[in-house]
N, C-alpha and C positions, 0 to 999 in steps of 0.2 A: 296665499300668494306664492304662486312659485317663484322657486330661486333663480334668476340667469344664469347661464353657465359663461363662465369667463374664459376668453380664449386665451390660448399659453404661449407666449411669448417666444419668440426662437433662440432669448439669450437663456430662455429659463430652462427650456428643453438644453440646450449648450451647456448649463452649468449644471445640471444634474449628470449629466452625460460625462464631464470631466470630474463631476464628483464621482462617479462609480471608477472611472479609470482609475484615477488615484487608489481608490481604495482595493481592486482587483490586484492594481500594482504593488501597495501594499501589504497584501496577504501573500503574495507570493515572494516576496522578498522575506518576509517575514516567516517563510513553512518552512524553514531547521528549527527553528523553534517553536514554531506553531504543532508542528507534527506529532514531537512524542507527546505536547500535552495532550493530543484530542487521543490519540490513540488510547493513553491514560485514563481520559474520562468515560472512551466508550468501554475497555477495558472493567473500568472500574463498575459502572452500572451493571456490566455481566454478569461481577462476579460478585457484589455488594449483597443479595439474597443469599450466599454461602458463609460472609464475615457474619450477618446478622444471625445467622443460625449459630454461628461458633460462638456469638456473643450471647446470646439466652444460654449457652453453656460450659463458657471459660471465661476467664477474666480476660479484661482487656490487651493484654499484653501479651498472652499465652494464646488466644486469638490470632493476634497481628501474625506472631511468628508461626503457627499454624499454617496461617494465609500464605506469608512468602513461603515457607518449602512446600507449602503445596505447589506454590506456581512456579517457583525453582523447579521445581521435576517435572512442571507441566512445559517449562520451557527448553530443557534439557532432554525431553522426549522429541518433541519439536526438532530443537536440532540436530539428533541424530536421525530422527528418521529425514529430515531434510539433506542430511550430508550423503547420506546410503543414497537416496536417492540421486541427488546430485552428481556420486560416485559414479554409480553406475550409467547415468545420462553419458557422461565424459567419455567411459567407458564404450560407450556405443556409438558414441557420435561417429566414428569412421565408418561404421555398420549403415548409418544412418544417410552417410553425405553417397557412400556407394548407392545405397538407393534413390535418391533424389537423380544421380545423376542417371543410374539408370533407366529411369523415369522420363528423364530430357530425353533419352535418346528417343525413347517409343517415340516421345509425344514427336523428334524432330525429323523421324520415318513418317509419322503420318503426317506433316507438316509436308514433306518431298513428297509423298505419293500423291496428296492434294492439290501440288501444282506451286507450294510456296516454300520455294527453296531457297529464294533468298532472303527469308527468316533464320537469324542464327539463336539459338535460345539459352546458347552455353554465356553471349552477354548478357540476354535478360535475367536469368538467374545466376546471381554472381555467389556462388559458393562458401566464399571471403567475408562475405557481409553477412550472410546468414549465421555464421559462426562468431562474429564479430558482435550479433545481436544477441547472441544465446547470449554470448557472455558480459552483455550490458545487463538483462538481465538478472542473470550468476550476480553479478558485483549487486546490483541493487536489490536481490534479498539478503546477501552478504551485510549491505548496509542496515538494514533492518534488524538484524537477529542483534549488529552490532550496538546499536542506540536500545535494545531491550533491553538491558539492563538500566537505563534509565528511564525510560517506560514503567518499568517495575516497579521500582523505586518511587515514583509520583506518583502510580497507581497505590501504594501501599498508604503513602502521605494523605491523600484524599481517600481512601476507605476511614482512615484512623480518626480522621476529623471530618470529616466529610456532616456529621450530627452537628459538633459545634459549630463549624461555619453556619451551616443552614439556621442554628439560634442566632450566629452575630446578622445575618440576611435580615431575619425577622424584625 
């Protein structure tokens, strides 16, 4: 005998609907902390086939510490090449804004020769803001490089134990 299918309520569709809010709302209030852990974990699966190899070949300890300067230099390469480049971005960026705006003019010739001259395109693209986003940007990988170090650090905590938990799971 088939089953009937039961129709769903409007308070039940409403309450699962504020249950996801809630909890949307919650993860995101929650992502300063939520952040470096996940990055930690995806981190740590990456690089967990490299611990295990150093572990069928050093002791556990000589391992770990292996692990971090390996990833100390792996993160210290990072940020130089990320600052040279950043350097030089800054570096250009007046190179950069002269061309943009050179750019408006073509586009705001062929805009007059077309017939629409009373488009001004020097407000549509506001120069100020565009530099204002580079450097929202800037700061938020700024932010990043700076919370890696504790990234690191979790990341290193769950490689080290990362076996014994998975026993206390079982």
């Amino acid at each position: 005998m088939a089953a009937i299918p039961q129709r769903t309520s409007f308070a039940r569709v409403l309450f699962v609907l504020a249950a996801a809010v809630v909890v949307l709302v919650g993860v995101r209030l929650s992502a300063p902390v939520l952040n470096p852990i996940l990055f930690a974990v995806v981190f740590c699966l990456l690089f967990s086939p490299v611990y295990g190899w150093l572990l069928r070949r050093l002791p556990t300890g000589l391992a770990l510490m292996v692990m971090f300067v390996g990833l100390v230099i792996i993160i210290v390469g990072l940020f130089a090449l990320l600052s040279a480049s950043i350097g030089r971005f800054t570096g250009r960026l007046s190179f950069y804004m002269q061309q943009l705006n050179g750019q408006l003019g073509d586009l705001q010739g062929l805009l007059d020769r077309l017939g629409l001259s009373g488009v001004d395109l020097s407000e549509v693209v506001n120069s100020s803001a565009l530099v204002g986003a580079i450097g929202a940007v800037l700061s938020g990988i700024g932010g990043f490089l700076s919370s890696l170090f504790l990234i690191l650090m979790i990341m290193l905590f769950l490689l080290s134990e990362g076996s014994a938990m998975m026993d206390r799971l079982r």
